[in-house]
C-alpha positions as CSV (number, residue, x, y, z in Angstrom):
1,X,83.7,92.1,112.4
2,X,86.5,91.6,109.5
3,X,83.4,92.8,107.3
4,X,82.5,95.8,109.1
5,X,85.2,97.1,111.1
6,X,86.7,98.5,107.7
7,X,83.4,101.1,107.2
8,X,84.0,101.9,110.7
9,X,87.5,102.9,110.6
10,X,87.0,104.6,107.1
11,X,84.3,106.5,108.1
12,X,85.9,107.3,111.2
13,X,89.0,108.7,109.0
14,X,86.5,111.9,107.7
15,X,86.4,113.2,111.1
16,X,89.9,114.1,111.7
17,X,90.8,115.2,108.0
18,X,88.0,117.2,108.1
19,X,89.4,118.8,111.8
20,X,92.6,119.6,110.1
21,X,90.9,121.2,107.3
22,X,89.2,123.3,109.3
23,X,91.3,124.2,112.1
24,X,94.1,125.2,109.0
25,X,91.9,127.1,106.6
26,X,88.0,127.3,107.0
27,X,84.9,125.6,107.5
28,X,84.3,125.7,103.6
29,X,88.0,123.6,103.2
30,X,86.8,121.2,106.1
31,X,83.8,120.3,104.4
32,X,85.6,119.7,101.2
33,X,88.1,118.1,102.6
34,X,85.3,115.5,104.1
35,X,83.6,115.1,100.9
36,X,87.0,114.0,99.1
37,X,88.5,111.9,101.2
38,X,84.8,109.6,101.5
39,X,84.5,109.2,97.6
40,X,88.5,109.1,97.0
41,X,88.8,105.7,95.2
42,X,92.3,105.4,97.4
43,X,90.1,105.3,99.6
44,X,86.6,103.0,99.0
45,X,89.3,100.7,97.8
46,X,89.9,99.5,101.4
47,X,86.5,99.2,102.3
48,X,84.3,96.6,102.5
49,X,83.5,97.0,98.9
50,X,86.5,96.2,97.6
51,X,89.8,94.4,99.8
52,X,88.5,94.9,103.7
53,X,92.2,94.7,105.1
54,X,93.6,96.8,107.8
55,X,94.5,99.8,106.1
56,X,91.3,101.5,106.9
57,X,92.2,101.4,110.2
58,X,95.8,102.4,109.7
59,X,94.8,105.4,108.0
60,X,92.9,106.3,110.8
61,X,95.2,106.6,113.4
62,X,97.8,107.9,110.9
63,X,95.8,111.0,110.5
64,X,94.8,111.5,113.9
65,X,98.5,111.4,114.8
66,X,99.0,113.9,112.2
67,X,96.2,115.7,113.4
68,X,97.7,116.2,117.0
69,X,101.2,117.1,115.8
70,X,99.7,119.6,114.1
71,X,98.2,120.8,117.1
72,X,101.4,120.5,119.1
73,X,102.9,122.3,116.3
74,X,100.6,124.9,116.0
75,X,101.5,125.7,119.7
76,X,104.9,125.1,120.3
77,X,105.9,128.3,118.6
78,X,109.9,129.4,118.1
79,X,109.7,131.3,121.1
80,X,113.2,131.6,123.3
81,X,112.2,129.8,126.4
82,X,115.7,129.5,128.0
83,X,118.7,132.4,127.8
84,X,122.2,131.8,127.1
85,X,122.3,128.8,125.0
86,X,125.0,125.8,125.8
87,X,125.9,122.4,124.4
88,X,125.6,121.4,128.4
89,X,123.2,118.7,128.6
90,X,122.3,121.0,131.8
91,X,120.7,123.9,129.3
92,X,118.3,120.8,127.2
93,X,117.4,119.7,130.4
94,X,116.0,123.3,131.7
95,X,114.7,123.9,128.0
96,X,112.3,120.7,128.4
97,X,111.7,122.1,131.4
98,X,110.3,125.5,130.4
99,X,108.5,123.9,127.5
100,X,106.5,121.2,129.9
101,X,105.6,124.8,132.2
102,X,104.9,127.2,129.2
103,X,103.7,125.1,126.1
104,X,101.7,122.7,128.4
105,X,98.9,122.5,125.0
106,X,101.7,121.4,122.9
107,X,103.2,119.0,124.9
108,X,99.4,117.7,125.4
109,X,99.0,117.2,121.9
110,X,102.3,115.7,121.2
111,X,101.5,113.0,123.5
112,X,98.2,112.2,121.9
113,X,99.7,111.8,118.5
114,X,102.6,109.8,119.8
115,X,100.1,107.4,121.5
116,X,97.8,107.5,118.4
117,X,100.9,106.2,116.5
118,X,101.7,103.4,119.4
119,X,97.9,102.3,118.4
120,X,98.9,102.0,114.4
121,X,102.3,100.3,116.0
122,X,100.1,97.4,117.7
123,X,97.8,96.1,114.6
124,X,100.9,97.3,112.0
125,X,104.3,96.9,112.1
126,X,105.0,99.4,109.4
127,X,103.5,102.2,111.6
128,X,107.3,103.8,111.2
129,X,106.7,105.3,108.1
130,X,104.2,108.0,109.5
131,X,106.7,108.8,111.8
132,X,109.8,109.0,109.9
133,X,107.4,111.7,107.5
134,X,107.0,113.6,111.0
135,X,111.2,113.3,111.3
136,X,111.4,114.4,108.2
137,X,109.3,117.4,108.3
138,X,110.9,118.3,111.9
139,X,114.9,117.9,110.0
140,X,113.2,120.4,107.3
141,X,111.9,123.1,109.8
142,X,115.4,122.6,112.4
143,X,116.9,123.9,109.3
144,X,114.7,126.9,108.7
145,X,114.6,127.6,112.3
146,X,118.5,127.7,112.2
147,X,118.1,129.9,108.9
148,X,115.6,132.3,110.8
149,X,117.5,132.5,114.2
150,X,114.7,130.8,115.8
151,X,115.2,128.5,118.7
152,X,114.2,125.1,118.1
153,X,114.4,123.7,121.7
154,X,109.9,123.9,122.1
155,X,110.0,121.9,118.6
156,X,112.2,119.4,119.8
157,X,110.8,118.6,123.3
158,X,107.4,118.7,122.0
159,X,109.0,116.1,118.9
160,X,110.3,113.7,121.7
161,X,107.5,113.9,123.8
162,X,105.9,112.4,120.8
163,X,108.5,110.0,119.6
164,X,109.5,108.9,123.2
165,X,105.4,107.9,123.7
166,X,105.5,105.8,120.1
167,X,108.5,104.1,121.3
168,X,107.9,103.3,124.7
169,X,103.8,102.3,124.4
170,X,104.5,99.0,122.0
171,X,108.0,98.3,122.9
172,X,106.9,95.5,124.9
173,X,104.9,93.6,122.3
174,X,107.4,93.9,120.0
175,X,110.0,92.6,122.5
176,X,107.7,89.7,122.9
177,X,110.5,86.6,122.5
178,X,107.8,84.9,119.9
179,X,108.0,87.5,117.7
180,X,111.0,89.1,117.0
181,X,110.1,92.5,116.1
182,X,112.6,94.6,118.1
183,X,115.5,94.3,115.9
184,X,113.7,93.8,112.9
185,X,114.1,95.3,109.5
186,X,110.6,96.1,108.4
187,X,109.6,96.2,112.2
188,X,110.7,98.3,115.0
189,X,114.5,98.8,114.6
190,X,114.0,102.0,112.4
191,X,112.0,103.7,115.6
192,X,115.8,104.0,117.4
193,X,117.5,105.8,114.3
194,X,114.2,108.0,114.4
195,X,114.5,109.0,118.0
196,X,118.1,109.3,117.9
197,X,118.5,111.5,115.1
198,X,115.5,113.2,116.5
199,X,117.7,113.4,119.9
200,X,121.1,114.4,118.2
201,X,119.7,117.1,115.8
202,X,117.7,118.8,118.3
203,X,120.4,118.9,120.7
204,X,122.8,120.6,118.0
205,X,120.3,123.4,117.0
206,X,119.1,124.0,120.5
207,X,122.7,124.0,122.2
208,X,124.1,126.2,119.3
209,X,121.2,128.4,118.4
210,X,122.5,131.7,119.3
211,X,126.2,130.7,117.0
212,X,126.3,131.2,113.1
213,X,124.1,129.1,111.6
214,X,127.0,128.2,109.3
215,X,129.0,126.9,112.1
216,X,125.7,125.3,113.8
217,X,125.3,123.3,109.8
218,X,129.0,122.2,110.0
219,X,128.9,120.8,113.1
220,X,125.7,118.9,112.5
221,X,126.7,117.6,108.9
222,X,130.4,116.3,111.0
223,X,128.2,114.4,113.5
224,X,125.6,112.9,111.1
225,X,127.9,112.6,108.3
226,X,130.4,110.3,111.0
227,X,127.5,108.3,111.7
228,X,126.7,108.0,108.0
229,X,129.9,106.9,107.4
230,X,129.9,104.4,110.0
231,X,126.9,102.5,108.5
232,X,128.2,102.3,105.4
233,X,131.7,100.8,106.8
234,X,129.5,98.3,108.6
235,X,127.7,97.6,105.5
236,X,130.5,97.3,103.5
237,X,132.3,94.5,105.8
238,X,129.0,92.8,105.8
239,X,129.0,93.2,109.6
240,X,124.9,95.4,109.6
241,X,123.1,96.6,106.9
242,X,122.0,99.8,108.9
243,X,122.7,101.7,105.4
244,X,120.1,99.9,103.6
245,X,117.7,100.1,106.2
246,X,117.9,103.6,106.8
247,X,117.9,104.4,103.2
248,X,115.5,101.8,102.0
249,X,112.5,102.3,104.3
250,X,112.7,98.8,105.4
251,X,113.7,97.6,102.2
252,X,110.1,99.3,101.0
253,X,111.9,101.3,98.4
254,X,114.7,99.2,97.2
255,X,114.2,96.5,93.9
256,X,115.2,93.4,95.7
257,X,114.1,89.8,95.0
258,X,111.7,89.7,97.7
259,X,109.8,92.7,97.1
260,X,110.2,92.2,93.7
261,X,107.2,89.7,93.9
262,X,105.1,91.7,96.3
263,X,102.3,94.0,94.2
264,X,101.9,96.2,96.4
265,X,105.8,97.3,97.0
266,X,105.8,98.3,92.8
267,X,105.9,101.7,91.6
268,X,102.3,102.4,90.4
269,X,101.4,103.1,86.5
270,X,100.9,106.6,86.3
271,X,97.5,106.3,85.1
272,X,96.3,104.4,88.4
273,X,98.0,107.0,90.7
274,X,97.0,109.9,89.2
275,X,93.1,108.2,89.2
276,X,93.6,107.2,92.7
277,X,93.0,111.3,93.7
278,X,91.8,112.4,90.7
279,X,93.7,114.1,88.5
280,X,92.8,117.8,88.7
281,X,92.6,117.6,92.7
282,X,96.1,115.5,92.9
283,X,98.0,118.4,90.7
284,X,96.3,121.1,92.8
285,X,97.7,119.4,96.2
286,X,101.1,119.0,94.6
287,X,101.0,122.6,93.8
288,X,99.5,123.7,96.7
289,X,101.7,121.9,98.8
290,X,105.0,124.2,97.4
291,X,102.6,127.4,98.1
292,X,101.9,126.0,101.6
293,X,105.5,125.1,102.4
294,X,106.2,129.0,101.1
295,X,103.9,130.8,103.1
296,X,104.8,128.5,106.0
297,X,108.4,129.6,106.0
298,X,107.9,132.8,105.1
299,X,105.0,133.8,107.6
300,X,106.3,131.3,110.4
301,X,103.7,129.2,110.5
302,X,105.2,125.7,111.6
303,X,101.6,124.2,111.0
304,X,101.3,125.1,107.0
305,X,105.0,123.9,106.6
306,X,104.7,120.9,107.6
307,X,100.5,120.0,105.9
308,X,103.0,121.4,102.3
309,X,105.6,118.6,103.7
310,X,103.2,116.2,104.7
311,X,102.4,116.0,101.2
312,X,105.2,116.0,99.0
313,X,106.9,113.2,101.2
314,X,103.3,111.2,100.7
315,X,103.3,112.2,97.2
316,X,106.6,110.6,96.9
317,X,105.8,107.2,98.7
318,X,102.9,106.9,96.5
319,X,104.7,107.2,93.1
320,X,107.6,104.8,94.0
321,X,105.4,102.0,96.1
322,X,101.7,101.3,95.2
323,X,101.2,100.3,99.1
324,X,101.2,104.2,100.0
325,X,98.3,105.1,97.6
């Protein structure tokens, strides 16, 4: 089953990319999409021809969360469900409301990825980093939403639908007293910064979406920048090291002794990243993903924003860790 399960998984991993392909652009892009990512050395790499480890299935999960959030994305629109703004917790609670009633599809689909991610979360306890590129891609389009006048209250319930569901599924296996993961590092204590910041930001741009937008940035930079702060005093009196943790990835992406000696936490050679995707197709997504974010903004469409975000913030992980080729 170690064997086999890999060429499962892997194979498995076409369906959804193609889905997104296809559901974003065209048949034609679903199709090509397909082809790529079964011949992607990145990819045959974790099959049974070459390392058989868990990744395959990882990947597969990852993208079918990805998939759905898409969806939910797709659907939630920036839509004013709820009149009259407030910072009363009163007005979020009639706002998740009237998002449950009227975006029923997105709420659906946020769900689904947030227990596709719980599955990653029970065979890998890095499964946070697909979520904290979904946090970072919602902090991105809060802000252009706050830009636009756009209310960001169907974004944010549909977000904690889907963050509350990856939290809540594998909470108790990783509270299991043998293992320790709760609190962990590199396990699940990055999941309550996620869905608190993920609480706190949406909160701010909901409750304040009708003020300035200035005066809507100010008060969340005061609030995130206090906490911030606070981590750093902790830090600093050696009493938590929530700084390095938040900024670190888990220590992923910092040049400590220990992952100093792991391969796989190394920046790649350039040579062996580029190869990975193939040169010509990996400066084409890189590109593409600028146009996408663009056109996204510009034309409101949540779903191309976040694929061009997607990207770059992969692109990223890949060139400073050779564990997210």
């Amino acid at each position: 089953s170690v064997a086999s399960l890999p060429v499962i998984y892997g194979t498995l991993t076409v369906l959804p990319m193609a889905a997104i392909g296809r559901r974003f652009f065209s048949k034609g892009t679903g199709a090509v999409v397909a082809w790529l990512i079964a011949l992607m050395p990145g990819h045959v790499s974790k099959s049974t021809f070459a390392m058989a480890d868990h990744d395959a299935f990882v990947i597969l999960f990852l993208t079918l969360g990805f998939y759905f959030w898409l969806k939910a994305v797709d659907a939630a629109s920036s839509d004013k469900l709820v009149a009259n703004s407030s910072w009363r917790p009163s007005y979020f609670f009639k706002g998740v409301k009237a998002t449950f009633e009227q975006r029923p599809t997105a709420i659906s689909n946020a769900i689904l990825a947030g227990f596709a991610f719980a599955t990653v979360a029970l065979g890998w306890k890095g499964f946070v980093y697909g979520l904290a590129i979904l946090y970072a891609a919602f902090f991105t389009q809060v802000l252009l939403n706050m830009f636009r006048r756009r209310d960001s209250m169907p974004l944010t319930v549909a977000a904690l639908a889907m963050m509350v569901s990856a939290f809540l599924l594998p909470l108790p296996f990783y509270a299991h007293m043998e293992l320790k993961l709760v609190w962990d590092a590199s396990g699940f204590q990055p999941m309550f910064y996620i869905l608190g910041f993920t609480i706190a930001l949406g909160w701010v741009a909901s409750s304040y979406r009708d003020k300035p937008w200035l005066l809507v940035l100010g008060s969340g930079a005061v609030l995130f920048g206090g906490i911030l702060v606070l981590l750093r005093a902790l830090q600093e009196l050696d009493i938590y090291n929530g700084w390095d943790i938040l900024f670190t990835g888990g220590f992923y992406f910092s040049k400590n002794k220990i992952f100093g000696t792991i391969g796989e936490a190394q920046a790649p050679s350039r040579g062996i990243l580029f190869a990975s995707y193939g040169p010509i197709v990996s400066l084409i997504a890189i590109g593409y993903a600028f146009a996408l974010l663009w056109r996204g903004t510009r034309e409101d469409k949540q779903g191309h924003a976040l694929l061009g975000l997607w990207v770059l913030i992969a692109a990223y992980m890949a060139w400073t860790a050779g564990r997210f080729i």
